[in-house]
C-alpha positions in Angstrom: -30.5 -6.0 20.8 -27.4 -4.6 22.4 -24.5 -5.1 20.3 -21.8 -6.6 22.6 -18.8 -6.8 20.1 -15.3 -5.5 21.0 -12.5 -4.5 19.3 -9.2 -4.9 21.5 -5.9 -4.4 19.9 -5.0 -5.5 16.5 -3.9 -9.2 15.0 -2.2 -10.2 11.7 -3.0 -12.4 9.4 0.1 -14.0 7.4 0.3 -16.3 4.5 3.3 -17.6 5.1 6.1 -19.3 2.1 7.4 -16.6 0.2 11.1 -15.9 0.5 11.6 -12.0 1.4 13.9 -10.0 -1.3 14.8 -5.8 -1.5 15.8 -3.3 0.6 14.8 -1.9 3.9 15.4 1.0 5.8 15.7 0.3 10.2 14.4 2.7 12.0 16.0 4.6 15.0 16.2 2.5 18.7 13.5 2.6 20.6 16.1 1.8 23.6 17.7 4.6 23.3 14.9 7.2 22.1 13.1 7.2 25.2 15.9 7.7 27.9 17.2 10.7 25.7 13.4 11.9 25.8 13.5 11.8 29.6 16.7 13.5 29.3 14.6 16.4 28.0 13.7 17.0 32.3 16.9 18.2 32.7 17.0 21.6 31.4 14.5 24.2 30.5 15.7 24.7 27.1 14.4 23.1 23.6 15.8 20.2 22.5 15.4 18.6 19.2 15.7 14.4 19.1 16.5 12.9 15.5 15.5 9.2 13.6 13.2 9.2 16.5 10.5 5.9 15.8 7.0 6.1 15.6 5.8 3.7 18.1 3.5 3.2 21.3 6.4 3.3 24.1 7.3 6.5 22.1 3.7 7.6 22.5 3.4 7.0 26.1 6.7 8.7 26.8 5.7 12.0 24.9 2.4 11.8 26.9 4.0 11.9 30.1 6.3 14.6 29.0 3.2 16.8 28.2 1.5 15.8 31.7 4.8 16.8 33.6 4.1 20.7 31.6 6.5 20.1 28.6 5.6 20.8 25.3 6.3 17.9 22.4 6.2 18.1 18.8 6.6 15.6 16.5 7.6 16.6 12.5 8.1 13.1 10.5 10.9 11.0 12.5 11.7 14.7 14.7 11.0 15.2 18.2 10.7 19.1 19.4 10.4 19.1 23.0 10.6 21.8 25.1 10.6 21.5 28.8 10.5 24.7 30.4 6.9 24.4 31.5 7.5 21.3 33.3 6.1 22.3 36.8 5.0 18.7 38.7 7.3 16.1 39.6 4.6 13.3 39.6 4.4 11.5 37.2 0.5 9.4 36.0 0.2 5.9 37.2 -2.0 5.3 33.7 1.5 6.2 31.6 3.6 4.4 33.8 2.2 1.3 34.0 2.1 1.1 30.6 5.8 1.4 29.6 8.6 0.0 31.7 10.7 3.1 31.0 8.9 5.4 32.7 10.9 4.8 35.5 13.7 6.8 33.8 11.8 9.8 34.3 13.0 9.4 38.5 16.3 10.6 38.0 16.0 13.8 36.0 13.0 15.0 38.2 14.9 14.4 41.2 17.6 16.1 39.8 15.6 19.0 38.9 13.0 19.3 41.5 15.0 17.5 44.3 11.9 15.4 44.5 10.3 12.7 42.3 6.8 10.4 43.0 7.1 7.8 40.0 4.4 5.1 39.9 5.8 1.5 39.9 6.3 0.9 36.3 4.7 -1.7 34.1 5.3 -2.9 30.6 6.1 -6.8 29.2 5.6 -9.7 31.6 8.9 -11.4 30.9 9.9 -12.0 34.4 11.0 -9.7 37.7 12.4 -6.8 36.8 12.9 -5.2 40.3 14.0 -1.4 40.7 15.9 -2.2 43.8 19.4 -1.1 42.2 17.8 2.5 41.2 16.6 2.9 44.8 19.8 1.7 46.4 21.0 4.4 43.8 19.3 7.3 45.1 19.9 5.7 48.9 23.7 5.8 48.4 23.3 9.7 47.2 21.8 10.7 50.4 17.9 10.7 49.0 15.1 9.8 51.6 13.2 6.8 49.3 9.3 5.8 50.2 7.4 2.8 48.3 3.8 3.6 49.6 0.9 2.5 47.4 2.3 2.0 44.3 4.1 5.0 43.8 7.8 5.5 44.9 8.7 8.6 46.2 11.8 10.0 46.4 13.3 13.0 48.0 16.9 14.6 48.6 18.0 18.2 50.4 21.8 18.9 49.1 23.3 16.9 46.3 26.4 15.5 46.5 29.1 13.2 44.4 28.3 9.9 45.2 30.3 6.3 44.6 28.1 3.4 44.0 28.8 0.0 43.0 25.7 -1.5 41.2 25.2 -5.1 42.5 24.1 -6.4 39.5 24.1 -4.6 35.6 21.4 -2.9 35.1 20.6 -0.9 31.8 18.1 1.1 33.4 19.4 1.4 36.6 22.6 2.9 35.1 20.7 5.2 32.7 19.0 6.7 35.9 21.7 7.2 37.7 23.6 9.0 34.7 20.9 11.1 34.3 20.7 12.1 37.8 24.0 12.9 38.3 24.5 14.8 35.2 22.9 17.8 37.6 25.6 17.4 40.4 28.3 19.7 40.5 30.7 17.2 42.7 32.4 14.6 41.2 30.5 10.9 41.0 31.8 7.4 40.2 29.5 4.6 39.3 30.7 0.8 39.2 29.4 -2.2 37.5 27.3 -0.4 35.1 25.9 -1.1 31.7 27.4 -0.5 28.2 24.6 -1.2 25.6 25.0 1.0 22.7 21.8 2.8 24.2 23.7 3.8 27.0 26.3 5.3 25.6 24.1 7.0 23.4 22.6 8.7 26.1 26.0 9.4 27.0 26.7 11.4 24.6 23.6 13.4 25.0 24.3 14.5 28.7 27.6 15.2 27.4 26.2 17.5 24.7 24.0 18.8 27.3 26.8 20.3 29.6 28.4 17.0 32.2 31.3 16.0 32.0 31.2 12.3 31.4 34.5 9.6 31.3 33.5 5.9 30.6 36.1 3.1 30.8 35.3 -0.5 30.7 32.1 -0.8 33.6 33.2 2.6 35.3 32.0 5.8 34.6 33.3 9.4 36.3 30.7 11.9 36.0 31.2 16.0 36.9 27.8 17.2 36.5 26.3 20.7 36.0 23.8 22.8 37.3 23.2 24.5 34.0 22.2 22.0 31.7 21.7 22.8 28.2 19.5 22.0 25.5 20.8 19.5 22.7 20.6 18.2 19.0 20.7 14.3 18.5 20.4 11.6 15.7 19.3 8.7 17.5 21.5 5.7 16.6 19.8 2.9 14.4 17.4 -0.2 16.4 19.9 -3.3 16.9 17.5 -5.6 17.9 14.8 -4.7 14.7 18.1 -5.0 12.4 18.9 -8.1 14.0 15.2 -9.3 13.4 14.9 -8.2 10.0 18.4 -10.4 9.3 17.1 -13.1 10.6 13.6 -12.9 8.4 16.1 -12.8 5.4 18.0 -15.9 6.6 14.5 -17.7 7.9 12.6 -17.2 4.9 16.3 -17.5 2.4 15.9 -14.7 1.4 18.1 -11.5 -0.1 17.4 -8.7 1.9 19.8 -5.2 2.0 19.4 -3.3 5.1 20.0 0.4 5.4 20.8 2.6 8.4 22.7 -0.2 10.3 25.4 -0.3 13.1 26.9 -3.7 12.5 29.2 -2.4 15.8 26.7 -2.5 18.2 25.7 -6.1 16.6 28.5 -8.6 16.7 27.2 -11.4 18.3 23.9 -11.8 16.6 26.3 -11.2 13.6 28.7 -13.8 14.8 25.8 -16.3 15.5 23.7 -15.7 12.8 26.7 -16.6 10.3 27.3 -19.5 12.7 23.6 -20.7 11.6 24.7 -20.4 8.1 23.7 -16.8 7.1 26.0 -14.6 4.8 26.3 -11.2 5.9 28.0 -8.5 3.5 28.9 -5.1 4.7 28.3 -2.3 1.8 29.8 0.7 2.7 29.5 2.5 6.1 25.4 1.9 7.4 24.4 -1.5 4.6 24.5 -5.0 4.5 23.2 -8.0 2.6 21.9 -10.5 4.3 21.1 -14.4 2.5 21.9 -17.5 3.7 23.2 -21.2 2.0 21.1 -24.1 2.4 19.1 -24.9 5.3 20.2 -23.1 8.8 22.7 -25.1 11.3 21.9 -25.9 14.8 24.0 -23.5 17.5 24.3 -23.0 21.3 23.2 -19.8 22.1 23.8 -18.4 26.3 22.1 -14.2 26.6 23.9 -12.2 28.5 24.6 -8.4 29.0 26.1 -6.5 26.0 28.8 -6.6 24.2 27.2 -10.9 24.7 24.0 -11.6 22.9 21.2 -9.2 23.6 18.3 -11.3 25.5 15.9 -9.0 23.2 17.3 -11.4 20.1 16.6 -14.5 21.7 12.6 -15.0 20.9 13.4 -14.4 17.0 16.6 -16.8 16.8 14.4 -19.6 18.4 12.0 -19.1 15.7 15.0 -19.6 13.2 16.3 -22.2 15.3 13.0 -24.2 14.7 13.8 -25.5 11.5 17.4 -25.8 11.6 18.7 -29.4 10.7 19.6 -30.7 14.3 19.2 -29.6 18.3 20.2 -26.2 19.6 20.4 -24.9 22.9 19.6 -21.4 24.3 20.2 -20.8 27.9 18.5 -16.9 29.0 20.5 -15.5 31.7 19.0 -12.1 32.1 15.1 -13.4 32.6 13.6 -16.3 34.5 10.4 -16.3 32.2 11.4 -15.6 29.0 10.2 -18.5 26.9 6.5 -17.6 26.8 6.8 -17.8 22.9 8.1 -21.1 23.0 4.6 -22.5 24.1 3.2 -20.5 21.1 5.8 -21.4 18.6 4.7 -25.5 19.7 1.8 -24.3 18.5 3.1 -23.8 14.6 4.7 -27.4 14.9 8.1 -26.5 16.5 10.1 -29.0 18.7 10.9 -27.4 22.1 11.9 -28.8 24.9 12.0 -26.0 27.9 13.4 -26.8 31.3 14.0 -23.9 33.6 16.2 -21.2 32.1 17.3 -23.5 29.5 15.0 -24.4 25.9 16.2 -27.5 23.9 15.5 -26.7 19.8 15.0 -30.0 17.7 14.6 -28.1 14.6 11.8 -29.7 12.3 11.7 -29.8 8.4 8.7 -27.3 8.1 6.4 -24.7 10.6 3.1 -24.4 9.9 0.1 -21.7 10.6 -2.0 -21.6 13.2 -3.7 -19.2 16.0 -1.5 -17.6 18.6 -0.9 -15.0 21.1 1.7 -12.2 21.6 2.8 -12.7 25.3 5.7 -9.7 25.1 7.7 -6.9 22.6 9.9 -10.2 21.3 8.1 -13.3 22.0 5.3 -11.5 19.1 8.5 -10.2 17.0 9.3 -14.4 17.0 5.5 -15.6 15.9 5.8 -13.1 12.6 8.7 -14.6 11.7 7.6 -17.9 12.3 4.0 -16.7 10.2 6.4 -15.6 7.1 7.8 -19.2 6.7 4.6 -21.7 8.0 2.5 -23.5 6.1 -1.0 -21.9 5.5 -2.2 -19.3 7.5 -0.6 -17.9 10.7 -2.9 -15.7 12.9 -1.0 -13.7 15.6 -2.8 -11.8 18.5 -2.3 -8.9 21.0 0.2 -7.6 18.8 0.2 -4.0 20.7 3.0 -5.8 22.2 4.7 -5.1 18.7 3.4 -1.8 18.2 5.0 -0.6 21.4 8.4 -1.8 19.9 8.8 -2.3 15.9 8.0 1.2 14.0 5.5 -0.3 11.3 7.1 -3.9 11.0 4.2 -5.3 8.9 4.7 -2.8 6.2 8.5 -3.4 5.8 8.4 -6.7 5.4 5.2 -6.8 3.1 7.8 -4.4 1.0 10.3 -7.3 1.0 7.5 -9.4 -0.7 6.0 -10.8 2.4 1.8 -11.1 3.2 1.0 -9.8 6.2 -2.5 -8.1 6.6 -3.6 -6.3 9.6 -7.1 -6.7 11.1 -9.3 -5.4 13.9 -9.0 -8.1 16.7 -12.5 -8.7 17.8 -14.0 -9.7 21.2 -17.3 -10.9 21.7 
């Protein structure tokens, strides 16, 4: 008999109740890893990345850099690329629809072949995420743009300084456009753009690389070059895993030190995680402690474009939020359909009440396990730490969604004393 048996993916298995204690390293941002890989396109010398994560998005990138002709090396957390090979300025519909930021990978090829056919990126369903604002981008600097059968295909004769307004912030959008005009000559201004730590991080790469680069407030004046140069970079550390790793230590009340953290680029989860009754110690330059005092507070929480709370925090502080002593509000500005978790965390026993972009938390005394599905990168981020303090047994599935995201998450908090166990998902 034919043995029909799949294996798809992986699930966890965690015995929840045990309070999380020791210390943990974060790993470098995935947010900001793969724009500076993509950044890569825009020379044809090596370029060595730093603190660079081992993840799928990470993965999928360096497999589309090798596709386009560029070689990629990997030595522990070191990325060695070198993109003088690069010849084609197609890049696979397979990679693309895969990971999101794919898309970044538009505005260096344009810049370096004056011609770029990108597949419509892919990546978590958490809502529209149109890439009208990267086309009205390359519009406004005099490229010809074509949308024709899933593939976009962009094309431009003589470059030129451009000004553009973006109509709405856009992290991506404005990381394209930076990386495309870091190879014109002319001067460029871009308004309304994003400032996330990733961004600026980038930032400094292109500046590293050769463009000349002046950012104040949401306007940044850009001089670019046609001689791009290659570049060493430490990636700067993964806000949003810091921020989830503080609030396993404040769910589970615990004691948990973190290492390799920009408390900078974090002072609103800070801010409201000390609201909901965590204490938060900075030791030295890149530590902190993290505990908390009795049982977490309700708050208001409303996401909104950085330096305001990062949407990509929200999933795991309605998990915390779940068995606070009181109702708290969270109001998601950025996405339309970002309370998929919230379904799942009903699931465990948690009291939400969800109505349009706005989720009502009546926290409840205790969470317990059950069997539930990873629907995004966050949403499964919020289920594991829900798993680390339910009742019983908590079985999470489809957690590729974390694996394109967290660098090993499972392993760092089973080092903080927590029992999380990794098994073949199987499909019959």
């Amino acid at each position: 008999m034919m043995n029909t048996t799949l294996y798809s993916s992986d699930l966890f298995l965690i015995e929840g109740g045990v309070k999380l204690r020791g210390k943990v390293r974060v790993s470098g941002a995935k947010n900001a890893s793969l724009p500076i890989m993509f950044a890569t396109l825009l020379t044809k010398e090596g370029s060595v990345i730093e603190n660079v994560p081992h993840l799928l998005d990470v993965d999928s990138a360096s497999e589309l850099l090798k596709k386009l002709g560029a070689r990629v090396e990997r030595l522990e957390d070191r990325l060695l690329i070198d993109p003088e090979g690069v010849n084609s300025w197609e890049t696979p519909d397979e990679i693309v629809k895969r990971m999101r930021a794919s898309v970044l990978s538009m505005g260096p090829l344009l810049g370096r072949f004056g011609r770029a056919r990108v597949a419509l990126p892919g990546g978590c369903s958490i809502g529209a995420r149109p890439i009208d604002q990267h086309l009205k981008f390359f519009v406004s600097a005099g490229a010809d743009v074509q949308v024709k059968e899933g593939y976009v295909n962009v094309e431009i004769g003589k470059k030129r300084g451009v000004e553009f307004r973006f109509d709405l912030i856009t992290v991506t959008g404005t990381e394209n456009a930076l990386l495309y005009l870091s190879t014109v000559e002319e001067k460029s201004v871009l308004e309304n753009i994003a400032v996330e730590p990733e961004v600026m991080d980038l930032v400094e790469v292109l500046r590293k690389m050769g463009a000349r680069i002046e950012v104040e407030g949401r306007r940044a004046v850009i001089w670019g070059s046609s001689e791009l140069r290659g570049f060493v970079h430490r990636v700067i550390p993964d806000r949003i895993e810091a921020g989830t790793l503080m609030v396993a230590a404040v769910l589970t009340d615990g004691d948990v030190t973190l290492e390799g953290v920009e408390l900078g680029h974090m002072e609103e989860v800070v801010e409201k995680l000390m609201e909901a009754g965590a204490k938060i110690e900075p030791i030295g330059r890149e530590k902190v402690r993290v505990r908390r005092g009795g049982r977490p507070n309700p708050i208001e929480i409303v996401t909104r474009e950085y330096p305001g709370f990062p949407t990509d925090m929200q999933a795991q502080m309605m998990a915390l939020l779940s068995v606070t002593e009181g109702k708290s509000m969270i109001y998601e500005s950025i996405f339309e359909n970002r309370f998929q978790h919230a379904y799942e965390l009903m699931k465990m026993g948690a009291n939400i009440d969800v109505r349009g972009r706005s989720a009502f938390v009546y926290g409840v005394e205790k969470l317990r396990g059950a069997e539930v599905n990873s629907t995004d990168l966050r949403a499964s981020a919020s289920l594991v730490l829900a798993g680390l303090v339910a009742e019983g047994k908590t079985v999470i599935r489809d957690i590729y969604h974390l694996d394109r995201g967290y660098e090993r998450l499972e392993e760092k908090l089973n080092s903080l004393g927590a029992s999380i166990e990794r098994l073949p998902q199987i499909l019959s």
